[in-house]
N, C-alpha and C positions, 0 to 999 in steps of 0.2 A: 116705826118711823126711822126715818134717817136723816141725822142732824148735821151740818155742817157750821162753822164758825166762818163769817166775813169780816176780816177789822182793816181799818187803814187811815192813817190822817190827816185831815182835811186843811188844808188854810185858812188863818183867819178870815179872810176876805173870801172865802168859798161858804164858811159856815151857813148864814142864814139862807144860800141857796140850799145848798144839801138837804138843810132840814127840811125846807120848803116841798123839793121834788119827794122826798121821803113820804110826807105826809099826805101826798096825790097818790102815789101808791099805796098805801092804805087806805084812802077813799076810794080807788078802784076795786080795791081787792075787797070791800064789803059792797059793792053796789054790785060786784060780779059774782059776789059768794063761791067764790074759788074753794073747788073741795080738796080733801089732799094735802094742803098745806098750812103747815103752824110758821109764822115769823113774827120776830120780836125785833127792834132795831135799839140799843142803847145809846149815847152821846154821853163820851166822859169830858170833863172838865178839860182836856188838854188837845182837845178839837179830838179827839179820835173817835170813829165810828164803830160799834161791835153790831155785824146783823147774826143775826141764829135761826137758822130755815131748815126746817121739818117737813120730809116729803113722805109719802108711803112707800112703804119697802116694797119693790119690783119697779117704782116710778124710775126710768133712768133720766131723765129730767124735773128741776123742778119749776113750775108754770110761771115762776116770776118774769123770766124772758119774754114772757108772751102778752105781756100786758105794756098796754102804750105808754101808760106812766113810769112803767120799770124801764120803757127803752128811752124815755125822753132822759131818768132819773140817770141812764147810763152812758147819755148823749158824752156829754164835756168832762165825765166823771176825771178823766184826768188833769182836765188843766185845775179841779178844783181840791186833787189830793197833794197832799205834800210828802206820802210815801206809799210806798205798792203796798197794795194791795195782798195779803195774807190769808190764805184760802185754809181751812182745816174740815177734815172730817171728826165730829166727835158724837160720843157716846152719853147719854145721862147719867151721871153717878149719883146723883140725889136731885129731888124736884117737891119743894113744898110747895102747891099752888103757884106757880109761874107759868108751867105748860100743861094745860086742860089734859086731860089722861094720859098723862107720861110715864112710861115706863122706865125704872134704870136700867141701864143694861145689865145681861146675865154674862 
């Protein structure tokens, strides 16, 4: 798999949208049973968002683009963050039960 990190944070006044289109994307993504990809989305206490998207290795996209709730989720995205957007690639260093057969990296 291949992990990436998304964080960025949100307005108070954008909060309970966020969550809300977040949560359509995830009702998509199990009524589509999307294969191919692991994502978890976090919400910490200070509005800021952390997603973690796991695609398979040779995937050079991963399918979340391609789903109407991830475009609608990414309509207004800006008028509802309060800082950019923070893209990382990363790697597993340890995983107790968070991501279904995760491997760390070698």
């Amino acid at each position: 798999m291949n992990y990436a990190v998304v964080r960025y944070g949100v307005k108070a006044a954008g909060v309970a949208e966020n969550r809300a289109l977040i949560a359509k994307v995830f009702q998509e993504l199990e009524e589509s049973a999307t294969e191919g990809l692991q994502y978890l989305v976090l919400e910490l206490d200070d509005g800021e968002f952390v997603h973690i998207v796991g695609t398979l290795d040779g995937d050079e996209a991963s399918p979340l683009p391609r789903l109407a709730a991830f475009k609608a989720f990414t309509e207004n995205h800006a008028d509802r963050r309060s800082t950019a957007i923070i893209r990382s690639p990363a790697r597993i260093a340890g995983n107790h039960r968070m991501l279904a057969a995760a491997e760390p990296a070698t």
